[in-house]
C-alpha positions in Angstrom: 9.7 19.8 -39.0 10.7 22.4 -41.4 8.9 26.1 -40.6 9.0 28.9 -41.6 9.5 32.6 -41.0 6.7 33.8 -39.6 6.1 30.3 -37.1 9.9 30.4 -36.0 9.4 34.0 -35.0 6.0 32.8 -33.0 8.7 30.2 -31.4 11.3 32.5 -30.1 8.1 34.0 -28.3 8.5 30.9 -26.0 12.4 31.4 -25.8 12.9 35.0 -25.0 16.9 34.5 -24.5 17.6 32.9 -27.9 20.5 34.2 -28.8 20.6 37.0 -31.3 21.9 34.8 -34.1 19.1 32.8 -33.6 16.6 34.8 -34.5 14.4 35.5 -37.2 16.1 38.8 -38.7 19.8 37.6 -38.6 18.9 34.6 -40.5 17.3 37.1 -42.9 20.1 39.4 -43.0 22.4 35.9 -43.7 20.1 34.8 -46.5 21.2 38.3 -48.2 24.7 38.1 -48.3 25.0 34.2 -49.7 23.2 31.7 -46.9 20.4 29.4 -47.1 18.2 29.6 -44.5 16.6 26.6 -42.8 14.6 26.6 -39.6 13.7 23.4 -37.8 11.1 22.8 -34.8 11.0 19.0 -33.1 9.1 18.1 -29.8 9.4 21.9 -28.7 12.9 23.3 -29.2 14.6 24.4 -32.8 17.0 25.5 -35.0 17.9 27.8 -37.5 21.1 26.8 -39.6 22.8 28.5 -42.2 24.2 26.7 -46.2 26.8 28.2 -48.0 26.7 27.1 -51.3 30.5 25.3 -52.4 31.1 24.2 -56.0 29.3 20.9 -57.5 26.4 21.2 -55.2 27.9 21.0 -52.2 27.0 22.8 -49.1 28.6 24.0 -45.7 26.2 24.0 -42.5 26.6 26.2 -39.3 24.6 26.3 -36.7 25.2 29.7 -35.0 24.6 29.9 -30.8 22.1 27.0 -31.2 20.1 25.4 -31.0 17.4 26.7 -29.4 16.5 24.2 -26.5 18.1 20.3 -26.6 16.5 17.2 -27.6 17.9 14.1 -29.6 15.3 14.0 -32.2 15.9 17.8 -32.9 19.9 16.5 -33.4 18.8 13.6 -35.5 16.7 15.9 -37.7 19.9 18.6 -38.0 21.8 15.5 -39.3 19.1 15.0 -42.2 19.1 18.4 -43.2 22.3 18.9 -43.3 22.4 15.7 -45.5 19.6 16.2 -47.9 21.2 19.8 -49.1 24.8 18.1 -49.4 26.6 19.3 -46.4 30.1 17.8 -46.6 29.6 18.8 -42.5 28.2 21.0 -39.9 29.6 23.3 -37.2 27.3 24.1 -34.5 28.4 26.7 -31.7 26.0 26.3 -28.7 25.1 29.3 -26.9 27.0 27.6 -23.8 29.4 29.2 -21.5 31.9 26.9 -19.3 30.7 25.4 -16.0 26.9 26.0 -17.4 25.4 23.6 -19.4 27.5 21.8 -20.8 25.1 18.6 -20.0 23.5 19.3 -22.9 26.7 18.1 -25.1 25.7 14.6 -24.5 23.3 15.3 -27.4 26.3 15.3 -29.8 27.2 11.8 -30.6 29.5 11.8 -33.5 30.8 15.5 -33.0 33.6 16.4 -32.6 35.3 19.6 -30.8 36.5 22.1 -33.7 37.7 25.6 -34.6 34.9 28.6 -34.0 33.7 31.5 -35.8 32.3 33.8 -33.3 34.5 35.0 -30.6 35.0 31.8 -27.3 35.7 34.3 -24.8 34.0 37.2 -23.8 33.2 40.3 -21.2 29.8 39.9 -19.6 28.8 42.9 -17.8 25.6 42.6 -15.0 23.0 45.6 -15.7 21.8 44.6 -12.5 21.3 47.3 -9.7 20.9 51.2 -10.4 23.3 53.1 -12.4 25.7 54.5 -9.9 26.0 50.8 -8.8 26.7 49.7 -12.5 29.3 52.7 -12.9 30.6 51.4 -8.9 31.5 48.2 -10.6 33.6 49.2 -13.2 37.5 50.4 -12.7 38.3 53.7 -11.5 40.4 55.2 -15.2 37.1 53.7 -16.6 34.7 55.8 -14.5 36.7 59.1 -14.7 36.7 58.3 -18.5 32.9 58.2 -19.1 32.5 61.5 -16.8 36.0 62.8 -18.8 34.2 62.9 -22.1 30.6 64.8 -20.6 33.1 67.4 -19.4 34.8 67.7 -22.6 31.3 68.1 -24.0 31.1 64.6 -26.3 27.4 63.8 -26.4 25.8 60.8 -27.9 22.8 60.4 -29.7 21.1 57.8 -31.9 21.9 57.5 -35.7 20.5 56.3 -39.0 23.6 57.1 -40.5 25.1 54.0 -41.4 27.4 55.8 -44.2 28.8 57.7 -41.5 29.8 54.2 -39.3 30.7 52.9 -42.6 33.5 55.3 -42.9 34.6 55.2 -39.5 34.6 51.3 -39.5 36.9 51.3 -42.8 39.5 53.4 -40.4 39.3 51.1 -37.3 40.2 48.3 -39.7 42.9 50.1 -41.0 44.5 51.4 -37.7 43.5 48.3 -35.6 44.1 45.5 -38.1 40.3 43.9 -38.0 38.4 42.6 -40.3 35.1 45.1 -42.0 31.8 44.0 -43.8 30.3 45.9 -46.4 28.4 49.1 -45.9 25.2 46.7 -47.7 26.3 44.5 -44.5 26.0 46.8 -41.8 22.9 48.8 -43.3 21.2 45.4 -43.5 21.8 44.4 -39.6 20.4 47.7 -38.6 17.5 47.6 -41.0 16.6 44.1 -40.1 16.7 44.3 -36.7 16.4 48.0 -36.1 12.8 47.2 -37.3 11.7 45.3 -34.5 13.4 47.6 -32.1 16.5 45.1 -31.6 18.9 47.4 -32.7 21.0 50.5 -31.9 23.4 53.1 -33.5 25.1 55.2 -31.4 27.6 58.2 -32.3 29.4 60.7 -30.3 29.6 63.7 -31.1 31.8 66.9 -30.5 30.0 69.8 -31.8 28.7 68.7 -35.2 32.0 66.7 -35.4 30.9 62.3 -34.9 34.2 60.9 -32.9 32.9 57.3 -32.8 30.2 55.3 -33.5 28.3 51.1 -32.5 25.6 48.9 -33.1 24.0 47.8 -30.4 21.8 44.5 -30.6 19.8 42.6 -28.5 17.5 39.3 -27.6 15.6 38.9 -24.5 17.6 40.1 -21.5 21.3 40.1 -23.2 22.6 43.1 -25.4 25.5 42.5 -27.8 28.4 45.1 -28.5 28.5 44.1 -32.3 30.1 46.3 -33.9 31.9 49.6 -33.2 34.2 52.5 -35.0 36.4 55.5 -34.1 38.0 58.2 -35.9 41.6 59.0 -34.7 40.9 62.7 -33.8 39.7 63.8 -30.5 41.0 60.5 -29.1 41.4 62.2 -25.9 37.7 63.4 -25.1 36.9 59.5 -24.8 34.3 59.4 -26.8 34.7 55.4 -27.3 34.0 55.3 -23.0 30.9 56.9 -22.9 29.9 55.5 -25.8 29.4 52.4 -24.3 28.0 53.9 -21.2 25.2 54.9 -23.3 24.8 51.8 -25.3 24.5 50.0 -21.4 22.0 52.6 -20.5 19.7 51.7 -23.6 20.3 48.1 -22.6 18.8 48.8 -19.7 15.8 50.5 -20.5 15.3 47.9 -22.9 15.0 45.4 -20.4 18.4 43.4 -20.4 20.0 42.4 -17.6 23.5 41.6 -18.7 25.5 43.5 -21.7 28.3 41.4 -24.4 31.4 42.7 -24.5 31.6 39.7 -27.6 35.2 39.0 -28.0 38.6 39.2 -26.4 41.6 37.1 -26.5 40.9 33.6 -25.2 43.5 33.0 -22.7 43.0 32.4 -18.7 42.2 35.7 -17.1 45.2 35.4 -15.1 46.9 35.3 -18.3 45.2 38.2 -19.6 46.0 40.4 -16.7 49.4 39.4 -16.9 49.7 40.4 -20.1 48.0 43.1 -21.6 50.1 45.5 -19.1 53.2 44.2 -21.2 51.7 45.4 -24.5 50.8 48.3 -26.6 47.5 49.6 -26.4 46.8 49.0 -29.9 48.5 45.3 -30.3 45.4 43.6 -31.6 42.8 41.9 -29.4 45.0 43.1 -26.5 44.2 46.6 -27.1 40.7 45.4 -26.9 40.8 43.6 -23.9 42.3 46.9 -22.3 39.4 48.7 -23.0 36.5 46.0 -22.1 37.9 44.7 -18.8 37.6 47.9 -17.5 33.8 47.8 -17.4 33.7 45.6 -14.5 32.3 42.6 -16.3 32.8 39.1 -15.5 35.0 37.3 -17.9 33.2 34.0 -19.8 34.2 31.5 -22.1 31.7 29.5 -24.2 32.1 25.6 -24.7 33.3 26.1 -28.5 32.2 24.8 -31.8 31.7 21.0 -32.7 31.9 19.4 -36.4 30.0 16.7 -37.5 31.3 15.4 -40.6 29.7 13.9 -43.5 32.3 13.5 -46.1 35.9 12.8 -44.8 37.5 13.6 -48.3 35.9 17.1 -48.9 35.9 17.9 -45.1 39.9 17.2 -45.1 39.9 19.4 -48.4 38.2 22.5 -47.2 39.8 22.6 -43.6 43.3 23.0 -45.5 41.9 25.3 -48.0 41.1 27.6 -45.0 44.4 27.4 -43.2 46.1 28.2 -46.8 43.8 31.4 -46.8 44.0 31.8 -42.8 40.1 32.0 -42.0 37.3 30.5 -40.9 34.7 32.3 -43.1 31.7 34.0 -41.5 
């Protein structure tokens, strides 16, 4: 059945480690910036999917990290959502990884594997153990980096000021080539989930100078690296290292047991290794994957997205208009 707010929050009670993009206040956040929010609950697991409105009353459906728990029926009732607001398809991404549940595909009769949105493969780092046996497990440059920047005297503290990340995300897109929401974006995710305590910004400091700045999310036992910024200058006190050391620590204290790296490039970590040594630091997603491997996480790769199509002619329509404007839309 259809529910709403307030009983798909009392849900997620019973499913602690829904994913972050499952939960009540993203969906929110979505429904701000151009999504229709539906939530569905059938024989004790759910979903929350996402409609973006296309011209002559069409619709496109995505099912972020979901659903929530498996069942056919639940499926089956996706299908007649989707329908009954004009979804020319649907793209679900389960929250998933490789060699984990994939059992629970079987549920997907008629899907079909498909292009995702959110990042496939990812850094998982344990938050298991004490501190010194987090830092233990991370590489040596990585270590000396996060004590580098205490001695240069770059301190973090927790921020409201999402003008101030703003600014610094508008440069990291610039210098690194990524993508940036709006400041009414960013403000909104910490807003919305900063008010149930789900939520984080971070900035270094040097002096009264910020170097570099994240947002820090999380659901249950799993925090998510969501988004993070840097200015070019002071580069070499690492503020960017002990950022993240400090986002992990809150992580921690929070109760989560494992911490998102979300997104590198998805290649075979043998592949990876091999070559991100043969590349400049700041050469896209390989310049990322520099940076997060050397946190000691365990590299993970989610079973994808799937497409259930409900009209062949639009469907076939829209998946060139995207490769004309080289996207998949958020």
């Amino acid at each position: 059945m259809t529910v709403t707010l307030a009983q798909w929050n009392e849900f997620l009670k019973q499913h602690p480690n829904a994913h972050f993009l499952q939960t009540g206040p993203w969906g929110e956040l979505k429904s701000r910036f151009g999504w229709k929010v539906v939530r569905l609950i059938e024989q004790g697991d759910g979903a929350q999917i996402l409609f973006r409105k296309l011209p002559f009353g069409f619709t496109i459906a995505y099912l972020p990290k979901g659903p929530v728990g498996w069942n056919e029926k639940l499926i089956k009732k996706i299908d007649a959502v989707c329908q009954r607001n004009h979804a020319i398809f649907i793209k679900i991404e389960p929250n998933l990884m490789e060699g984990e549940g994939e059992s629970e595909l079987r549920f997907l009769g008629g899907y079909v594997p498909s292009s995702p949105i959110q990042p496939r493969r990812t850094v998982v780092v344990s938050l298991e153990g004490t501190e010194e046996e987090i830092l233990k497990r991370m590489k040596q440059k990585t270590r000396y980096n996060i004590h580098l920047a205490g001695k240069k005297n770059v301190v973090v503290k927790r921020s409201q000021d999402v003008a101030e990340f703003y600014r610094m995300a508008i440069l990291t897109a610039e210098r690194d080539l990524f993508s940036v929401h709006t400041r009414a974006y960013y403000q909104g995710v910490y807003d919305l989930l900063g008010a149930q305590e789900n939520c984080e910004l971070l900035t270094a400091y040097y002096g009264r100078r910020s170097l570099a700045s994240l947002l820090v999310v999380r659901a249950g036992e799993n925090a998510y690296y969501l988004y993070g910024a840097s200015y070019d200058f002071e580069r070499n006190r690492m503020p960017t290292y002990l950022i993240q050391w400090e986002a992990m620590k809150w992580a921690k204290s929070q109760g989560c047991r494992n911490y998102d790296l979300w997104g590198i490039p998805d290649l075979e970590e043998e592949e990876l290794e091999r070559g991100f040594a043969q590349r400049d630091a700041h050469d896209g997603l390989w310049g990322v994957y520099r940076f997060k491997r050397g946190f000691g996480g365990e590299v993970k790769r989610s079973v994808g997205a799937w497409d259930k199509v409900f009209n062949e002619r639009l469907y076939r329509i829209y998946t060139r208009y995207l490769k004309l404007r080289g996207g998949q839309g958020d």
